[in-house]
Steps between C-alpha positions, in 0.01 A plus 500: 500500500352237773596145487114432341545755236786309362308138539180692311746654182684181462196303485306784254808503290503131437141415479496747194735308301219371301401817419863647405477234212161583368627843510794448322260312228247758473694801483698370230199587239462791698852661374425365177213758516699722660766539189215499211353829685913639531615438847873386534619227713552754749152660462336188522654358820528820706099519401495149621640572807304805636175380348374229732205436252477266206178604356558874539849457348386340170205756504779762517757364237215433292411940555834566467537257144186648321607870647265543758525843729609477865123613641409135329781299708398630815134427439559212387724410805205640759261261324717220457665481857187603716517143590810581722274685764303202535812301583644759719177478673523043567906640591371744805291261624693221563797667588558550903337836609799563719706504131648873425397733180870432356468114552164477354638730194773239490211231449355681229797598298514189257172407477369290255252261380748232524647623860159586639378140393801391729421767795203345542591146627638688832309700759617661721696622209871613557601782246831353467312173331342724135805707508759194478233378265534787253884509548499122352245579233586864322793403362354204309296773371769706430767243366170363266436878340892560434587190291130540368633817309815365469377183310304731302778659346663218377238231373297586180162676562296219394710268807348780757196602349456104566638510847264842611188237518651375815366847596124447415533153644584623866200689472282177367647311819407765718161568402325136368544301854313770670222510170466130501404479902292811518185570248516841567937520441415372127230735441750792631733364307305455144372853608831713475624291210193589329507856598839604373440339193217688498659828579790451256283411208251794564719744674830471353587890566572397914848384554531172619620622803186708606282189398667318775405726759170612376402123471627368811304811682215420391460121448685467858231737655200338327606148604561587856131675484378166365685250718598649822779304679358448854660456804472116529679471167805731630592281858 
């Protein structure tokens, strides 16, 4: 390792210290979820830790909880985590074209929202810098889903049924800034709300699983139709 690979993983690793306590917040619901659908402690954290993906984990639990088949987790994963191509694609570009295929797979191995949102602030971009990131912030993630389940087990049901909200309000924070800036964000927003209502009121024979992916498929595809994000809007 070169003297600036070192400076780069340092400096990722302690920038995402921030996000190592979010994580360790918002994972906590998550193996709250993970116990009601019957993962162990075990279960939950090992998932944690190989599954770099918040959404598509809680889409999964919640497959595995209402006994979903394994066809719907990996569609359901493919919809969800398309988003990861996109970020792979920002990664390539700003890292150094002289960089080799196992350092940029290096750069790409713990990528998140959280450590991509990091990545970003540096070009050229070092792969040492997302990887020291992600080596700070999975084990919030992991630490978070253990005592999750853990805590689970020992409070009453109406304690964590309580404490599972935090869940739905990580999703609230992620999705209202972005709604209240952007016209277009709230209507996409109202939109899929609407829609799986919709679907589970009048179609209550799909799994919730498959209405994840058939809904972000389509309402993904017809926004992007609609509102095409140009190039002047990407740099």
């Amino acid at each position: 390792m070169r003297a600036s690979d070192s400076r780069e993983l340092v400096k990722g690793y302690k920038d995402a210290l921030p996000v190592f306590l979010g994580y360790l917040a918002v994972s906590f619901t998550v193996g709250i979820s993970a116990r009601n659908a019957g993962l162990t402690a075990f279960q939950a954290a090992l998932m944690s830790l190989l599954n770099t993906t918040s959404a598509g984990q809680v889409a999964a639990i919640e497959i595995i909880g209402s006994g979903g088949t394994y066809l719907e987790i990996v569609l359901s994963q493919i919809a969800i985590n398309l988003r990861y191509l996109l970020m792979g694609a920002v990664f390539s570009v700003r890292l150094s074209k002289d960089e080799s295929t196992g350092r940029r797979l290096l750069a790409g191995f713990g990528l998140t929202d959280e450590v991509f949102a990091l990545s970003c602030t540096r070009k050229p971009l070092n792969p040492y810098y997302p990887f020291g990131g992600w080596l700070m912030a999975a084990p919030g993630w992991v630490i978070g889903t253990f005592l999750g389940v853990i805590v689970n087990t020992l409070v009453p049901a109406n304690v964590t049924a309580a404490l599972s909200i935090g869940l739905y309000a990580m999703f609230i924070a992620i999705i209202i800034p972005p709604a209240r800036k952007e016209l277009k964000m709230a209507v996409l927003v109202i939109v899929s709300m609407l829609s799986s209502y919709l679907m589970f009121r009048f179609v209550p024979s799909i799994s919730s699983g498959m209405r994840v992916v058939i809904l972000t498929v389509i309402i993904s595809s017809v926004f992007s139709l609609l509102f095409p994000v140009t190039e002047e809007a990407t740099s």
